[in-house]
Structures are given as structure tokens and as C-alpha cells.
C-alpha positions in Angstrom: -10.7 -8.1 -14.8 -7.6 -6.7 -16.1 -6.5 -3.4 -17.3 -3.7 -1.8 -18.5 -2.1 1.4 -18.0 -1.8 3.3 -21.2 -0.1 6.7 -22.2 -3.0 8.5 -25.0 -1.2 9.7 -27.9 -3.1 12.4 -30.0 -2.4 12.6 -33.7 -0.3 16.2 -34.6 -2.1 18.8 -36.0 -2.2 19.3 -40.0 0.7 21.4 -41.3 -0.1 25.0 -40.6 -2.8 24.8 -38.6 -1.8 26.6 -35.6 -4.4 26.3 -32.8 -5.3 29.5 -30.4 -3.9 29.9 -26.7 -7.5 30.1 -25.6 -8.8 26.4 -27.1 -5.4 24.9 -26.5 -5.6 25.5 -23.2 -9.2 25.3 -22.2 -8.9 21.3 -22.7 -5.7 21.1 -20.8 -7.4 23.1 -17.6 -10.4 21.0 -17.8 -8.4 18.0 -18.0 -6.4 18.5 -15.5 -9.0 20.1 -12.9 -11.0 16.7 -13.2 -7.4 14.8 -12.3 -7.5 17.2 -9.2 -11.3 16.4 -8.7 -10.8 12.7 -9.1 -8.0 12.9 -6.9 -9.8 14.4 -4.1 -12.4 11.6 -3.8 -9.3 9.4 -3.5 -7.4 8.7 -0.1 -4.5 8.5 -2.1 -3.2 9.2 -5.9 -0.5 9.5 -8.0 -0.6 12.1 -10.6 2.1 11.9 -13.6 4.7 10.9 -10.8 8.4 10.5 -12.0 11.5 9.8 -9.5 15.4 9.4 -10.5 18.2 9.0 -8.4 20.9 10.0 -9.5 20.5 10.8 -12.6 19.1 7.2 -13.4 15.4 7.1 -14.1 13.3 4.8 -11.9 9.8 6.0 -13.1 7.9 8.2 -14.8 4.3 8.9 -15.8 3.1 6.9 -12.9 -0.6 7.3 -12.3 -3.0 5.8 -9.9 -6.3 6.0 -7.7 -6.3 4.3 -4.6 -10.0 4.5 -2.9 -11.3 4.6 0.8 -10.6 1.2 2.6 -9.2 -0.3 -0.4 -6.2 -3.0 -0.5 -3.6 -2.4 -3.2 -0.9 -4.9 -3.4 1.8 -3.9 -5.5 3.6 -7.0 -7.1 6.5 -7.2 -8.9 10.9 -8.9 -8.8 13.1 -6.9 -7.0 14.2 -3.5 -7.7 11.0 -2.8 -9.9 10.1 0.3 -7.7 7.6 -1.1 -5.4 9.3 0.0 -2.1 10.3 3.3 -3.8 6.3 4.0 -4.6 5.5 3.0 -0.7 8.0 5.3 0.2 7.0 8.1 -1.6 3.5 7.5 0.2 5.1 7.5 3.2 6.8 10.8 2.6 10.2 9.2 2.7 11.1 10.4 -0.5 9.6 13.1 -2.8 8.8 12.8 -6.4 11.1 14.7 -9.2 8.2 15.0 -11.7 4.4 15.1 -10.8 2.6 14.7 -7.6 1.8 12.1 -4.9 -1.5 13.6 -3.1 -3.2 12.2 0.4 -6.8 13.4 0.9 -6.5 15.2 -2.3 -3.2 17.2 -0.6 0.6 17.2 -1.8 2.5 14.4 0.6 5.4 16.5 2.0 6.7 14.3 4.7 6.0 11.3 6.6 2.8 11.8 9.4 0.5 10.0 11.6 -1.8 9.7 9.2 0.1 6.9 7.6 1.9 4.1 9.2 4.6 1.7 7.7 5.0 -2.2 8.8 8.5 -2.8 7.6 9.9 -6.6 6.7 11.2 -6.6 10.4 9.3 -6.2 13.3 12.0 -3.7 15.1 10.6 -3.8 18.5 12.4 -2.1 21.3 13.7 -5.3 23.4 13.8 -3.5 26.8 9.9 -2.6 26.4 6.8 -4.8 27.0 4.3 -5.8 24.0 2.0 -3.0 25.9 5.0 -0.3 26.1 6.2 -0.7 22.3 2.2 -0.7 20.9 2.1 2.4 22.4 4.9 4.0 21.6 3.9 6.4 19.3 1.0 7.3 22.4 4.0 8.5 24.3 5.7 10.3 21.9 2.4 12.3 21.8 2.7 12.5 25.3 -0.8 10.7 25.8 -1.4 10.2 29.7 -0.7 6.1 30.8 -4.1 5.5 31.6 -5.0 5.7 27.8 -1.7 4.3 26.6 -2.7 1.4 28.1 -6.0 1.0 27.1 -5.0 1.8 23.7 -2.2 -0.6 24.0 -4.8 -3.6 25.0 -7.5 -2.6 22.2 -4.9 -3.2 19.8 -3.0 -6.3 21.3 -6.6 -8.0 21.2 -7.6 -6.8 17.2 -4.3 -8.5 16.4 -5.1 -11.6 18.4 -2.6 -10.6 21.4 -4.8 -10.7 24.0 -3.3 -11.6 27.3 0.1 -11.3 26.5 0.8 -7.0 26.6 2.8 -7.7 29.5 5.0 -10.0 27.5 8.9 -8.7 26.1 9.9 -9.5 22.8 12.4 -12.0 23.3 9.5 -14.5 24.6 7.6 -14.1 21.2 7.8 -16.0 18.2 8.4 -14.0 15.1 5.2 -13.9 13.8 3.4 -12.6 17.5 6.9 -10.1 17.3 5.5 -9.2 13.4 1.8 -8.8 15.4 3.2 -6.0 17.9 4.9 -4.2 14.8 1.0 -4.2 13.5 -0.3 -3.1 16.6 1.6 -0.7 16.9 1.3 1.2 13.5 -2.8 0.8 14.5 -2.6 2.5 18.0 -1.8 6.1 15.7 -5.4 5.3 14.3 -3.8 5.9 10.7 -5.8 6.9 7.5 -3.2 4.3 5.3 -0.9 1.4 6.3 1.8 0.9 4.5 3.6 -2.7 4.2 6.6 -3.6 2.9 6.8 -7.5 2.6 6.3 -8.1 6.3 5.6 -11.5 6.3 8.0 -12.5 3.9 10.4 -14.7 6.7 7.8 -16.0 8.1 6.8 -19.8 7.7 3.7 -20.4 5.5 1.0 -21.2 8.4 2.4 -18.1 10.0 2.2 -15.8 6.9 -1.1 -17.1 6.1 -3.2 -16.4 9.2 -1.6 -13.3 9.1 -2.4 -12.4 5.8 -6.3 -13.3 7.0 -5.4 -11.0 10.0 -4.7 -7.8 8.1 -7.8 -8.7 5.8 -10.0 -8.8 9.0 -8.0 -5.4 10.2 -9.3 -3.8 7.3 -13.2 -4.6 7.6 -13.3 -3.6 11.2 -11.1 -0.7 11.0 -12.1 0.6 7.9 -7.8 1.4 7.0 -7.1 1.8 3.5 -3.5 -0.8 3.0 -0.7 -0.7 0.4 1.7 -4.0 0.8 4.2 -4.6 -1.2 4.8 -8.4 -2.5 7.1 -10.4 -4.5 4.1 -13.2 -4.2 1.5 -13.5 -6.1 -0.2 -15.7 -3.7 0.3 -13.5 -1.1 -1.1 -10.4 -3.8 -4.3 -12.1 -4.5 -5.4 -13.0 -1.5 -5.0 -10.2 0.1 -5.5 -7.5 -2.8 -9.2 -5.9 -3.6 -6.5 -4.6 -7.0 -3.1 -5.8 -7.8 -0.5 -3.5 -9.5 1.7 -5.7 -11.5 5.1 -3.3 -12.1 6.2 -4.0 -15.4 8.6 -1.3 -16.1 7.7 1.9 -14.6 10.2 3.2 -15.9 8.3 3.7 -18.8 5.1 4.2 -16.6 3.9 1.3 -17.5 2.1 -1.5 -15.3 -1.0 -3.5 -15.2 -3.7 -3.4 -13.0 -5.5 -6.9 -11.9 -9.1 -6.6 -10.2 -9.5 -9.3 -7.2 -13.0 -10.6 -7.1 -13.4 -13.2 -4.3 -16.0 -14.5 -2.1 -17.2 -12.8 1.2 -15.5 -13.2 4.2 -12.0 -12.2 1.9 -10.3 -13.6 5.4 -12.0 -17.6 4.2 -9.2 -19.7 4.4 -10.6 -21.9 1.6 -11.0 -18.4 -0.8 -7.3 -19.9 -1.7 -8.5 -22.4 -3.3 -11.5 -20.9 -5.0 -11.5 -20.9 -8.9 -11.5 -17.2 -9.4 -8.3 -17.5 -7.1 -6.5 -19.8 -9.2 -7.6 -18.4 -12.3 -5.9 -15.2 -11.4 -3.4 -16.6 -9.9 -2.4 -18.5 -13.3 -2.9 -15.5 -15.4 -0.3 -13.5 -13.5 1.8 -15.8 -13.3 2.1 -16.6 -16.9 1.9 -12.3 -17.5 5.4 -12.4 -15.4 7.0 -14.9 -17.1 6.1 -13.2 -20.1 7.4 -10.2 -19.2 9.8 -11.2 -17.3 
């Protein structure tokens, strides 16, 4: 299914007509306390948000639902605003027009209730795969005991068992990749955030750990945002896809994923709702693009 994000125009009203504050208004509260409704049942939302830098527009009108345990991939070239829209989730930056909201609240900084897996795995070399998981357990000031328990939960839901006495120079890049994952899941965040972290990674590699993060999701419950140039990579891992057009404009399209149960099947990439969709963007790219 695919939909479109439209701006509603309403037809002016007839010369001399001149409306009273009281039913102008009324719609435009209404209106805008269901956005604020619908926004609270959301885990995250964008409401009308705009961002420039200086002084050169990079969106506006943006508007979007993200639900409970949902996957969003956003999809788009290079310097379309994807990463800028994950950072704004992550509280990186701020918006200069409307409002991003988590839980229904204004995002005014990054917290530990979200958690970013960035294209490198940045591990801190002098630190084991238990000691960097961990990490943010430490900061915290969590006592060992539960670091480490904590530290072996996760090395084992990202298929590390065994080796969280490792360091990072004895892992290949896709087990390094694995710890970054881990350790954005010890904090036990409401949203992970990814920006194109699989994107040097061989395909075998990138693959099972695109059915990794799917399997994340159904036994953790996490709500995900990743950020793609591929849209293999976008609809197999996407429950919707937000293909960035020009958001400048506040436009984009919005691509509903409907694949067999387990998502994580190997063999869903070759399923005919797969390939259909896969065709269908691709050829909306090219179009646009």
C-alpha cells in the first residue's frame, strides 16, 4: 500500500465574508488538540517540523506517526535529510519550526531512552566486548555484578555468546557492528536509532544482520528508525518505508511492508510481495530522481 504525504489546501473565503474569532478558531483548537491526542498514542511524531541551517531550508512541514514497536526505514540519496530527521530524534539537533515529540513529550536533548547505532561501530579498543556493552551501565554507576550480567544478556540476543571476554581487535567487523548493538540495548531504550550501520559490511554479513535486528525487535519489543540508501535493505527490514522526496517541500511517500511471518525468513527476500515492492520503489526513485 502506498500513500502519499499531502499539504490540504482550503479554498479562500468569498469576498467579504469575514468569519468570527470564535468559529475560526474553534476548528483550528480541535484540530490541533487531536494532532496532540494522536501524538500521544504514538512513541514518536513529528508535528509540522521544519529545520534550516543556515539560512538554507532543509525541511519543512514534516509530519509523521511512528507507533509502538514499529520499524521505519527512512530511504532516500544522500543529503535528502534522513540523518538530519534521526538526529532530531535523537535530540542532536532541535527543530526551527514545529515539534518533534517522544511519548507524546517535546524531545529536548538526547537520553537513555533512545539509542543511536552509528555507520561505525566505535568501540573503545582497550575494553573487552563485556566492558564496552556495558558501558553506559557504568556511567550510571550500576554495581559489576549487574554490568556483567547485563553485558552477557545482551552479547547472547545479538548472537555473542561466549566471546564477552573478547577485545575488539580480534572481531570481524560485523561481530565489532554486533557489540555497537549490544551496547545501545544494555540502556533498555524505548527507540533505536540507526544510521546506515551495515552499509561496509559484505552482503552475507549485512544480511543476517538485518534478520538480527528484525529478531531484536520481536523479543524486545524496541520501536527502530534506520536510515538506508537501499531499498533492499528498507524492505526487508521496514514494517513502513519513508521514501524522502524533497522534504524540503515536506513532501515524501510512505510505502506499507506486508510480508510473511517470521519477517527475519531468509527466503521473505525473494517473496513476490518483496519484489513487487521492491520494483515499485525503485522505479518511484528513478522517477523522481
Amino acid at each position: 500500500m502506498i500513500r502519499t504525504a499531502l499539504r490540504v489546501v482550503r479554498p479562500p473565503p468569498e469576498p467579504g465574508a469575514l468569519p468570527s474569532p470564535a468559529s475560526s478558531a474553534a476548528p483550528v483548537a480541535a484540530a490541533m488538540a487531536a494532532s496532540l491526542s494522536a501524538a500521544a498514542r504514538s512513541v514518536l511524531a513529528f508535528d509540522r517540523v521544519g529545520f534550516a541551517y543556515d539560512g538554507r531550508r532543509v525541511m519543512r512541514d514534516v509530519s509523521f506517526r511512528v507507533a509502538p514497536g514499529e520499524i521505519v526505514a527512512l530511504l532516500g540519496p544522500s543529503g535528502c535529510g534522513k540523518t538530519t530527521i534521526l538526529n532530531m530524534i535523537a535530540g542532536f539537533l532541535a527543530p526551527t519550526e514545529g515539534v518533534a515529540l517522544l511519548d507524546g513529550r517535546a524531545i529536548a536533548g538526547p537520553g537513555p531512552d533512545r539509542g543511536v547505532v552509528f555507520q561505525a561501530a566505535a568501540l573503545f579498543d582497550w575494553m573487552s566486548v563485556a566492558e564496552n556493552i556495558a558501558f553506559s551501565l557504568r556511567c550510571a554507576g550500576r554495581p559489576k555484578r549487574e554490568r556483567r550480567r547485563v553485558a552477557e544478556e545482551m552479547a547472547a540476543l545479538v548472537g555473542l555468546a561466549g566471546r564477552e571476554d573478547a577485545y575488539p581487535y580480534a572481531l570481524s567487523g560485523g561481530m565489532r557492528q554486533r557489540v555497537g548493538l549490544a551496547r545501545v540495548l544494555a540502556a533498555r531504550p524505548r527507540v533505536m536509532l540507526m544510521d546506515e550501520p551495515f552499509s561496509a559490511l559484505d552482503v552475507q554479513t549485512r544480511e543476517a544482520l538485518q534478520e538480527e535486528v528484525l529478531r531484536i525487535r520481536d523479543r524486545t519489543g524496541c520501536t527502530v528508525v534506520f536510515v538506508t540508501h537501499s531499498i533492499d535493505e528498507a524492505v526487508f527490514l521496514g514494517d513502513r518505508i519513508f521514501l524522502l522526496e524533497d522534504i524540503r517541500e515536506g513532501r515524501f511517500e510512505t510505502f506499507d511492508v506486508d510480508l510473511p511471518a517470521p519477517r527475519a525468513a531468509p527466503e521473505n527476500r525473494l517473496a513476490p510481495g518483496f519484489l513487487r515492492l521492491r520494483e515499485t520503489i525503485y522505479r518511484r526513485m528513478r522517477h523522481t530522481g
